[in-house]
MIVEX-447158 format. One record per residue: residue in one letter; x negated, z, y negated of N, C-alpha, C in turn. Coordinates in Angstrom, 2 decimals, m for minus. Atoms other than C-alpha are relative to their C-alpha. Last residue first. Layout:
REM MIVEX-447158
@type: A&n.c1: X&n.c3: Z&n.c2: Y&ca.c1: X&ca.c3: Z&ca.c2: Y&c.c1: X&c.c3: Z&c.c2: Y
...
***
This chain:
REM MIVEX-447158
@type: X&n.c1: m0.41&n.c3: 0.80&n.c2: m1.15&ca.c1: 7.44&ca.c3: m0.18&ca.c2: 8.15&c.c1: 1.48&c.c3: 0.11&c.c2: 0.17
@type: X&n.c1: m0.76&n.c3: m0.02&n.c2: m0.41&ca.c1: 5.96&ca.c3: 2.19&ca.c2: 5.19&c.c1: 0.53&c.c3: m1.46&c.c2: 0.70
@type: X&n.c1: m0.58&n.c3: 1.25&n.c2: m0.07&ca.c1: 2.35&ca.c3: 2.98&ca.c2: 4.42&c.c1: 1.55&c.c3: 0.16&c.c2: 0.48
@type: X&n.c1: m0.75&n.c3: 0.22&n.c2: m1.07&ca.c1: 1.44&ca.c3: 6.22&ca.c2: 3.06&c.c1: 0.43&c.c3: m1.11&c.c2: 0.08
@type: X&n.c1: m0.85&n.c3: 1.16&n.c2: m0.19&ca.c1: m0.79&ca.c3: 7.19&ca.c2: 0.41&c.c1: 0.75&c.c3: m0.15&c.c2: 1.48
@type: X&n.c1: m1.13&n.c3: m0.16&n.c2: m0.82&ca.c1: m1.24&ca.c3: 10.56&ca.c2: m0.48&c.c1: 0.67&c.c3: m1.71&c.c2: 0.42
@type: X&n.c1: m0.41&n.c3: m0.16&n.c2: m0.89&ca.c1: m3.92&ca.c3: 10.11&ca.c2: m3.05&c.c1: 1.51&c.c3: 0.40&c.c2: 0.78
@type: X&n.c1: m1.38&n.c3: m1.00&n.c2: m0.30&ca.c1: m5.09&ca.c3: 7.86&ca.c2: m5.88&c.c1: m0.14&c.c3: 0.70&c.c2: 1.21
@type: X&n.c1: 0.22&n.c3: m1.14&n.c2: 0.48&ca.c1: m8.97&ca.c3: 6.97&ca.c2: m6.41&c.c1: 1.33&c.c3: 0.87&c.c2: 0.46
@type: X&n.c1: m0.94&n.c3: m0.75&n.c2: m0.06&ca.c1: m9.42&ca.c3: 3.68&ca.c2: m4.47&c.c1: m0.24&c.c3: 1.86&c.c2: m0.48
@type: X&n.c1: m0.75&n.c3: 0.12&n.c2: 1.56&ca.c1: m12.04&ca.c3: 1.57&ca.c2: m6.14&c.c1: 1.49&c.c3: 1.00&c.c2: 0.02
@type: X&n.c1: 0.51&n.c3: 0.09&n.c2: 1.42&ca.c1: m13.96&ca.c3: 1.35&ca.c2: m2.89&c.c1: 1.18&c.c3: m0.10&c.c2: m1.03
@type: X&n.c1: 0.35&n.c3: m1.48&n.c2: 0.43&ca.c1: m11.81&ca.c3: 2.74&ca.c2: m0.09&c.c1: m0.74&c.c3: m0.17&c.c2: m1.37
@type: X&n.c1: 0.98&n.c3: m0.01&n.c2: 0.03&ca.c1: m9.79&ca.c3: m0.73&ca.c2: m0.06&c.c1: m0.40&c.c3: 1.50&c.c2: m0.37
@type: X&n.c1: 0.23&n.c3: m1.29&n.c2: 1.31&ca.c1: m6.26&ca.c3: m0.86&ca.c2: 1.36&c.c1: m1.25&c.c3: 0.34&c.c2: 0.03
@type: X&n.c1: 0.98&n.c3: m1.14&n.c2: m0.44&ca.c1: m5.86&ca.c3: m3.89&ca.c2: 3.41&c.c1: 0.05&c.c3: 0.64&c.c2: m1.44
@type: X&n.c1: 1.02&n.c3: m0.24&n.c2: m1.39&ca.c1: m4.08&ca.c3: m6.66&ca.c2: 4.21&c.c1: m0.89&c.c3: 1.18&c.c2: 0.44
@type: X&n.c1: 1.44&n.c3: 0.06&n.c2: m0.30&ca.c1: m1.73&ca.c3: m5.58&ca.c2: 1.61&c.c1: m0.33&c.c3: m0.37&c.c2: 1.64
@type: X&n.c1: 0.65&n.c3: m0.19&n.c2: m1.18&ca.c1: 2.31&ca.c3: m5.94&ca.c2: 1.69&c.c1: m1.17&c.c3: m0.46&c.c2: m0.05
@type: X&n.c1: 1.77&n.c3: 0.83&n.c2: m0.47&ca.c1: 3.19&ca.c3: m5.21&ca.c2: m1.68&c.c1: 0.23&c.c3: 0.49&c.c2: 1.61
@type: X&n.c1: m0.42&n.c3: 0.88&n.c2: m0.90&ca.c1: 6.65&ca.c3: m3.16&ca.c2: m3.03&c.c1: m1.03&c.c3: m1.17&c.c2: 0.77
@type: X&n.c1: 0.43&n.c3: 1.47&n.c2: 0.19&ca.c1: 4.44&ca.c3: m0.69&ca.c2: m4.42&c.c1: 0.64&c.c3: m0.42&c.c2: 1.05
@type: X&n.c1: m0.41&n.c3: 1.33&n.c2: m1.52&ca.c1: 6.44&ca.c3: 2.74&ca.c2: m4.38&c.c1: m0.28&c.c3: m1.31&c.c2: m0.15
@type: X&n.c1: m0.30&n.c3: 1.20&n.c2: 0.58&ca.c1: 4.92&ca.c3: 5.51&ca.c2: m7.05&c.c1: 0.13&c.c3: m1.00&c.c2: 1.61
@type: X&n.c1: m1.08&n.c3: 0.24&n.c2: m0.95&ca.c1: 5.43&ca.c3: 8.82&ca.c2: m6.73&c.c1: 0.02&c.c3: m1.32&c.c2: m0.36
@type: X&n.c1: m0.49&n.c3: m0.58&n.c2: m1.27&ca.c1: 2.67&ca.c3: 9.96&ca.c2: m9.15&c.c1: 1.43&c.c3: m0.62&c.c2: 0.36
@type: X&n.c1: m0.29&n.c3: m1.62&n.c2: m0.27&ca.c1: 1.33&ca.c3: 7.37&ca.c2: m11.08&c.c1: 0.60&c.c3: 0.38&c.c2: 0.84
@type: X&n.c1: m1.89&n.c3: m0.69&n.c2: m0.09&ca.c1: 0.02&ca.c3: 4.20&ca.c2: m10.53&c.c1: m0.40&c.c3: 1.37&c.c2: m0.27
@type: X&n.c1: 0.19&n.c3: m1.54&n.c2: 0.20&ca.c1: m3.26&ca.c3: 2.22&ca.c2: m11.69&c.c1: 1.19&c.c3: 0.29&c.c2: 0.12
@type: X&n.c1: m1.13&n.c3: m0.15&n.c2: m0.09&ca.c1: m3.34&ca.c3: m1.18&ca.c2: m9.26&c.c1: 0.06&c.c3: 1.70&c.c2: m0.50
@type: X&n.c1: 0.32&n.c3: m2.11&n.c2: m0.20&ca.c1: m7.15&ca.c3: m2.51&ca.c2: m8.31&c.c1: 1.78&c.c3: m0.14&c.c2: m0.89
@type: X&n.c1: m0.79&n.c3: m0.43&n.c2: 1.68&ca.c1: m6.69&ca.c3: m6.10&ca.c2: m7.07&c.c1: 0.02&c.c3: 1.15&c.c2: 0.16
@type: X&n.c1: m0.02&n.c3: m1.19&n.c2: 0.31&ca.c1: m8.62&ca.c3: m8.14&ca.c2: m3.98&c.c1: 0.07&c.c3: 0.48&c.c2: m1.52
@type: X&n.c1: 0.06&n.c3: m0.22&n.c2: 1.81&ca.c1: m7.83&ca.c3: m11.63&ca.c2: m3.47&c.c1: m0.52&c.c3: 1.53&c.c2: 0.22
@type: X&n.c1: 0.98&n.c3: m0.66&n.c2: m0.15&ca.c1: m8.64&ca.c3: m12.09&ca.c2: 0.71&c.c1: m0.44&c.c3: 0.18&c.c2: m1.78
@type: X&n.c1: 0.85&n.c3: 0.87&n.c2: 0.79&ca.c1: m5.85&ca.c3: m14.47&ca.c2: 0.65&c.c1: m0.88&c.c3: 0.44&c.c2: m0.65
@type: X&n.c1: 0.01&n.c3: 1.05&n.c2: m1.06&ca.c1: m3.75&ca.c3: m12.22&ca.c2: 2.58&c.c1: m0.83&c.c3: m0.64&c.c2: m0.13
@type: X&n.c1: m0.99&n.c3: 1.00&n.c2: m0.65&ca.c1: m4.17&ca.c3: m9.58&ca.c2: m0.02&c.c1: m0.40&c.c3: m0.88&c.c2: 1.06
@type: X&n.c1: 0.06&n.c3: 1.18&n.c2: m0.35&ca.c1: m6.59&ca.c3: m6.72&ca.c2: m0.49&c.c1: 0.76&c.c3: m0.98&c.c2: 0.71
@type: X&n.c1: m0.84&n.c3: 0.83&n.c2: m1.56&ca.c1: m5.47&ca.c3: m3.70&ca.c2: m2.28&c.c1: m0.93&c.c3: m1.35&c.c2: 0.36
@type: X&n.c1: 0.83&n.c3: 1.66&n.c2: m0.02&ca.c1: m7.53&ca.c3: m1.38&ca.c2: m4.76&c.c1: 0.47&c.c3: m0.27&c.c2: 1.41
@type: X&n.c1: 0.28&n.c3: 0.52&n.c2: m1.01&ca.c1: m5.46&ca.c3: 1.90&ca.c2: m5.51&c.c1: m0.27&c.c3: m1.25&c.c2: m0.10
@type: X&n.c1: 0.24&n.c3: 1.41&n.c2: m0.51&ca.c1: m6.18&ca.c3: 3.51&ca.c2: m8.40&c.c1: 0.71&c.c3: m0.27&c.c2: 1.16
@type: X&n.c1: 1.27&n.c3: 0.18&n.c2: 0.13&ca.c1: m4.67&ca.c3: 7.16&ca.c2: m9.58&c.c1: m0.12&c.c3: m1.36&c.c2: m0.16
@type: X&n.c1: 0.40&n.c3: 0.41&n.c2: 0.53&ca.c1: m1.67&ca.c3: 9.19&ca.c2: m9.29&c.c1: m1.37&c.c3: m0.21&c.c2: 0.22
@type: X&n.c1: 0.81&n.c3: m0.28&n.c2: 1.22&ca.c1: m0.70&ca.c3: 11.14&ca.c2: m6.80&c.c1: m0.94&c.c3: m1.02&c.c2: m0.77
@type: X&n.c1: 0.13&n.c3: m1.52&n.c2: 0.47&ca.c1: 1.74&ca.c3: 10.44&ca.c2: m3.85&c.c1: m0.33&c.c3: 0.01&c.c2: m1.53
@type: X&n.c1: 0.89&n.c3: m0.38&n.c2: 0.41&ca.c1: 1.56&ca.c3: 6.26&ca.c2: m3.48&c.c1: 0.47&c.c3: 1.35&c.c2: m0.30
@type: X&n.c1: m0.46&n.c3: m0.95&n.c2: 0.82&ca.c1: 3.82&ca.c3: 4.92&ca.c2: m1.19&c.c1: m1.43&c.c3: 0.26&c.c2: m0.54
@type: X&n.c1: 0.27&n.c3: m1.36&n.c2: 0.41&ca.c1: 3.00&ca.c3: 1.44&ca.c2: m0.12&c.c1: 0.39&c.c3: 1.05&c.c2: m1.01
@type: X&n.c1: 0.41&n.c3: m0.48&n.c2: 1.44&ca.c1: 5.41&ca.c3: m1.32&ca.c2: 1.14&c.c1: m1.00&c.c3: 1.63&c.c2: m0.05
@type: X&n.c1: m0.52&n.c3: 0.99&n.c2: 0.62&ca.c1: 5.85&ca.c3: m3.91&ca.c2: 4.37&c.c1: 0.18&c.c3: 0.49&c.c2: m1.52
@type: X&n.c1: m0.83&n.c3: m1.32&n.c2: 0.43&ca.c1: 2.90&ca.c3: m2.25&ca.c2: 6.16&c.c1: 0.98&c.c3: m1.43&c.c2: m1.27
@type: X&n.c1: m1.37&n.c3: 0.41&n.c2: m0.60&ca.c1: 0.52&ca.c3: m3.90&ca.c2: 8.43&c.c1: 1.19&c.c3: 0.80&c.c2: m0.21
@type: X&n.c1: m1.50&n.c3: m0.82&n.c2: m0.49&ca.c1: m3.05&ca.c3: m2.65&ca.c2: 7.87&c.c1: 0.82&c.c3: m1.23&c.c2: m0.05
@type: X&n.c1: m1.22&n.c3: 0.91&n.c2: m0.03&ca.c1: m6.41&ca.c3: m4.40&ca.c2: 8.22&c.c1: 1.16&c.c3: 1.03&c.c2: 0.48
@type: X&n.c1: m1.63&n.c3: 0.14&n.c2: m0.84&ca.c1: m9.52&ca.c3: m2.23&ca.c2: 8.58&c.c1: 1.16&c.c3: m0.22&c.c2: m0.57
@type: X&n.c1: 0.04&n.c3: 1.38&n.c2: m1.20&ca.c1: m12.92&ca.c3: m3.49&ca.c2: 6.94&c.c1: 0.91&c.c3: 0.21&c.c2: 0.67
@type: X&n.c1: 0.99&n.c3: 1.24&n.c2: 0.64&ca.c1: m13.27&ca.c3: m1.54&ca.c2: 3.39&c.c1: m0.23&c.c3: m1.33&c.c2: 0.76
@type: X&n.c1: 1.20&n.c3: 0.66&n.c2: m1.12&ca.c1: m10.99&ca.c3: 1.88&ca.c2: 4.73&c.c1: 0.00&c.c3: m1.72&c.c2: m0.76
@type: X&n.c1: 0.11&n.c3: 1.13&n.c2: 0.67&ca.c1: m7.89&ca.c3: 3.97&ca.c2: 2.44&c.c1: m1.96&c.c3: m0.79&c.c2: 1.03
@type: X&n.c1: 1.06&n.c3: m0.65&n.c2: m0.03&ca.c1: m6.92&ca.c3: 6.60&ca.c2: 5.14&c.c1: m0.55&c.c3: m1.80&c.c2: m0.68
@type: X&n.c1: 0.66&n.c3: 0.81&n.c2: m0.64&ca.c1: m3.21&ca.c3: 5.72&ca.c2: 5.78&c.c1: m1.15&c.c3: 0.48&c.c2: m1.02
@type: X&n.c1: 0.67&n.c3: m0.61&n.c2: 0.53&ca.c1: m0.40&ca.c3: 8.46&ca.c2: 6.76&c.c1: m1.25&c.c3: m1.32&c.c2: m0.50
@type: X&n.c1: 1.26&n.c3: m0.75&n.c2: m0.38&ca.c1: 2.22&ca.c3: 6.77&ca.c2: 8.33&c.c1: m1.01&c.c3: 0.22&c.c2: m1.42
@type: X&n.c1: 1.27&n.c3: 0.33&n.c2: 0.92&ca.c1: 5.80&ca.c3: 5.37&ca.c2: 7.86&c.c1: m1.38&c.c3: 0.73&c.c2: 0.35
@type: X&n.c1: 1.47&n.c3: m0.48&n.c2: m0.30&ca.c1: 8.51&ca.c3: 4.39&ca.c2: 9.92&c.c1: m0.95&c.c3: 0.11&c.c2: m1.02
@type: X&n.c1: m0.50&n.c3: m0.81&n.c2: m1.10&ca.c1: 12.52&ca.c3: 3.25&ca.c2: 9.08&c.c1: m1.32&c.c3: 0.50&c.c2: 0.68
@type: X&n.c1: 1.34&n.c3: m0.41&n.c2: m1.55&ca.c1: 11.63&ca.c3: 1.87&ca.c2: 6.10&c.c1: 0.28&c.c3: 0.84&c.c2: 0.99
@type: X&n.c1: 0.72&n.c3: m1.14&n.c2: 0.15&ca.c1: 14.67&ca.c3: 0.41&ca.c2: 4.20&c.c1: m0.91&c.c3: 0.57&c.c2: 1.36
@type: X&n.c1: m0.39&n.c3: m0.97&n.c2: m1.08&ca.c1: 15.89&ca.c3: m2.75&ca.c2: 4.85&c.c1: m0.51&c.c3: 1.14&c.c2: m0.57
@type: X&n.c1: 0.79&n.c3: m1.23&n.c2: m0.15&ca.c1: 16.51&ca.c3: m5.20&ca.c2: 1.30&c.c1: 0.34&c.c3: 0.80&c.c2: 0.99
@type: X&n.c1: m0.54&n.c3: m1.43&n.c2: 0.24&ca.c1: 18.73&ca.c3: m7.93&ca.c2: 1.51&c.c1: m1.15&c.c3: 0.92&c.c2: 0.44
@type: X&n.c1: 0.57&n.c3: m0.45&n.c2: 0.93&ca.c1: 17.27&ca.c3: m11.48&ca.c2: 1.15&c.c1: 0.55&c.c3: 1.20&c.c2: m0.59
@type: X&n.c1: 1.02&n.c3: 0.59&n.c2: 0.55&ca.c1: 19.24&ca.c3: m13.43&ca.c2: 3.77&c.c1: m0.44&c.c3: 0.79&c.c2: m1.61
@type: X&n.c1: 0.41&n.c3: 1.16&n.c2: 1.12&ca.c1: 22.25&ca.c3: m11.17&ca.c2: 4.34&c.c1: m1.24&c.c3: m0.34&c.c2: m0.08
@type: X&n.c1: 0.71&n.c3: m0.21&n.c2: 1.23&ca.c1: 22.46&ca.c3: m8.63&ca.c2: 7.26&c.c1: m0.22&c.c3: m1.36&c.c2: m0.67
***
């Protein structure tokens, strides 16, 4: 594989947006439209309005329950 070729996710899970637990996901799906409020590496935190089916290429530290409105999220690995 080439330096700077895209893998596709070969795992993904269900994730339950939480204010102090740390995920580990190399992009989120988003289902249904809404917010989601991420927190980066560098403990930035950013709200993010998507619509339905939406694929944030982002790897969060964390997916915040405050400000989060969308559902069906799923992390992918």
């Amino acid at each position: 594989m080439s330096s700077g070729e895209i893998k596709s996710a070969v795992r993904w899970s269900s994730i339950t947006p939480n204010d102090s637990v740390d995920v580990e996901y190399r992009a989120i799906w988003v289902q249904s439209a809404g917010d989601i409020a991420l927190r980066d590496m560098n403990d930035n935190d950013e709200t993010f309005t998507v619509q339905d089916s939406t694929l944030l290429p982002l790897q969060p530290k964390r997916v915040l329950a405050t400000g989060t409105t969308a559902t069906g999220i799923k992390g992918l690995n």
